[in-house]
C-alpha positions, 0 to 999 in steps of 0.5 A: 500500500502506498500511503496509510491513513490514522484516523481517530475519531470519537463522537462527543456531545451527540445532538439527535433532536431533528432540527430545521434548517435552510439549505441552497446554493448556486450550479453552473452546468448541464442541463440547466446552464446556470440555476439557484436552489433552495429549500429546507433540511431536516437535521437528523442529527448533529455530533463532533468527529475529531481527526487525530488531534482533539483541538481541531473538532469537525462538526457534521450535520446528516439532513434530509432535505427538499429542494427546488431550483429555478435554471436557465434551460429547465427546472429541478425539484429534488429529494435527498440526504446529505452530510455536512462537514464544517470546522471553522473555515473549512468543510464539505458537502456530500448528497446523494437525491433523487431529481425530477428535472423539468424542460422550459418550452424555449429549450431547442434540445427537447421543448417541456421534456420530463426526466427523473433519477439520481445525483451525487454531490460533493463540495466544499464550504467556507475557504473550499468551494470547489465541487461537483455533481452528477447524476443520470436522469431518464425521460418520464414525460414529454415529446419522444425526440432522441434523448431518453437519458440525460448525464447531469453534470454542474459545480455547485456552491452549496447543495 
């Protein structure tokens, strides 16, 4: 093996009350070209990991969340979970969701065409803001035209 990773981690002051929280961000990518989202998140629970050393905690935060999100080229509404790491300036956004992506009528490609599947995220928050999300979204509804699947691909700031 090429390298080894230590890893200590220990769960201190675990907060399992669901909490309400805000969530969004802004994508740039396909299909929608640039798009804002909102929503709302349900904290199912919150608890500190340390790495290593005890004077740098991470706090992470797992949420259920919905959210819409107004592009464009088209539309979004998702369902999903995701995990939030934060540490003074640094942390990370992972999500997995399932999307249903809604065509505008002034889309050349594929006027008012439906799609629905899964996304995957990863990205940064605070100094970090690097990230990327992808996903597979398969036609539900609309014109029959060539496209059946579409491959999302966008760099979030946020969720």
């Amino acid at each position: 093996m090429w390298f080894t990773v230590l890893t200590v981690s220990v769960t201190a002051g675990c907060n399992t009350a669901p909490t309400v929280t805000t969530v969004g961000g802004v994508h740039i990518g396909s299909p929608a070209k640039v798009s804002a989202g909102i929503g709302v998140g349900v904290v199912l629970s919150r608890d500190t990991v340390f790495k290593l050393k005890p004077q740098r905690p991470f706090r992470r935060d797992r949420d259920v969340f919905v959210m819409v999100e107004p592009g464009l080229k088209g539309a979004r509404a998702s369902l999903g979970y995701g995990q939030l790491y934060h540490a003074r300036q640094l942390g990370g956004v992972y999500s997995i969701r399932g999307t249903v992506y809604r065509r505008w009528m002034s889309d050349g490609r594929d006027p008012g065409g439906t799609y629905a599947g899964v996304e995957v995220g990863v990205g940064g928050t605070g100094e970090s803001l690097l990230g990327i999300r992808v996903g597979f979204l398969s036609r539900v509804s609309g014109p029959m035209g060539r496209r059946g699947t579409l491959f999302t691909i966008d760099m979030p700031v946020g969720w």
